[in-house]
N, C-alpha and C positions, 0 to 999 in steps of 0.2 A: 755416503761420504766418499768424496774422492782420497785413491791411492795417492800416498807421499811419492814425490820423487828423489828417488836417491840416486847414489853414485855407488857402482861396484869397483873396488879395488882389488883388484886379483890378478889371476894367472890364467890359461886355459889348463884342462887337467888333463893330459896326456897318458897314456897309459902305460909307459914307467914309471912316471909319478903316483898314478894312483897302485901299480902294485909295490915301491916306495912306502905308501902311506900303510899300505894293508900289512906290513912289516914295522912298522912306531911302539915302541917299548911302550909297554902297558901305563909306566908313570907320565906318558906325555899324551896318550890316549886323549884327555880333558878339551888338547886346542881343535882336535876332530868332531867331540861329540858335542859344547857348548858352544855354540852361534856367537856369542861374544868372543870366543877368540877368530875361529877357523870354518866357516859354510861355505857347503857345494852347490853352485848356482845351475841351473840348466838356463842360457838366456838363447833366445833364438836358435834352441836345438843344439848349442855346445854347451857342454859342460867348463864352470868355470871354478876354481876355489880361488878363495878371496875372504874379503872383510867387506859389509856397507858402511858406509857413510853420509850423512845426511848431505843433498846437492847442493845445499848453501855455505859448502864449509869453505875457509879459507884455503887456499894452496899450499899454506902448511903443514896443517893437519892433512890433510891429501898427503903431501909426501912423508907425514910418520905415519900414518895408515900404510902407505909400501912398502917403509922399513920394518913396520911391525908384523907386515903381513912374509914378509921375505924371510923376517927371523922366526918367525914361528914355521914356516914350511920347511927350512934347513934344520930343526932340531925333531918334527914330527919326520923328515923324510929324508932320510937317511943321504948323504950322499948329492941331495938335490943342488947346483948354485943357481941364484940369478941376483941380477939388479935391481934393486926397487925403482932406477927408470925404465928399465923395461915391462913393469906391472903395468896392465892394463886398464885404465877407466871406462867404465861402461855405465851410461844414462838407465835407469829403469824406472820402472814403477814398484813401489812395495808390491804387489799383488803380483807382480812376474816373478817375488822370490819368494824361496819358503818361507811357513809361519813362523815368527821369532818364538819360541816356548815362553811361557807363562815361566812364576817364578816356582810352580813345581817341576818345568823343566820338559811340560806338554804342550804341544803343538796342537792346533783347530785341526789339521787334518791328520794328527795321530791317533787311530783307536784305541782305548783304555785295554790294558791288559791284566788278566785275571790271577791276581796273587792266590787265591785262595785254597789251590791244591797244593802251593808251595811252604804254607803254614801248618804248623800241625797243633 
């Protein structure tokens, strides 16, 4: 089956920002590690964060996708500004981004990890 084509809206991730993010109070932790809020894209060898969007979206939602993505970067990264017109669009194919997690919250190319020494 062919890959969907999406639309990336983000940022590139620079590396104030990302030691910015490596500093996010633990209760905002969620927009980093769920793909529904907040994923780190590698497209053509840079690193991007951002939000997908399906490529048939109206101009819109494209631009509250920037807003949304803008306001989740300013509360995960401390100190961060920018414009949601200055957010980036970028064409892809789903298969050039990470796997979205299932609803337990695992990815195709994450290997399962073993609870079982950690149970007693």
């Amino acid at each position: 089956m062919p890959a969907e084509r999406l639309i990336f809206v983000g940022f590139e991730l620079e590396d104030d920002v990302e030691k910015r993010l490596a500093d996010c109070p633990e209760r905002d932790r969620v927009y980093l590690k769920d793909q529904g809020f907040l994923e780190i894209a590698v497209i053509d060898g840079r690193r991007y964060i951002g939000k997908r969007t399906p490529s048939g979206a109206a101009i819109d939602r494209i631009e509250d996708t920037a807003r949304n993505v803008v306001s989740m970067l300013v509360r995960v990264s401390k100190g961060w500004r920018a414009q949601a017109s200055n957010a980036l669009l970028i064409a892809v194919e789903e298969s050039d981004l990470p796997d979205t997690p299932d609803e337990d919250g695992v990815t195709d190319d994450e290997e399962s990890f073993d609870y079982s020494g950690l149970v007693d």
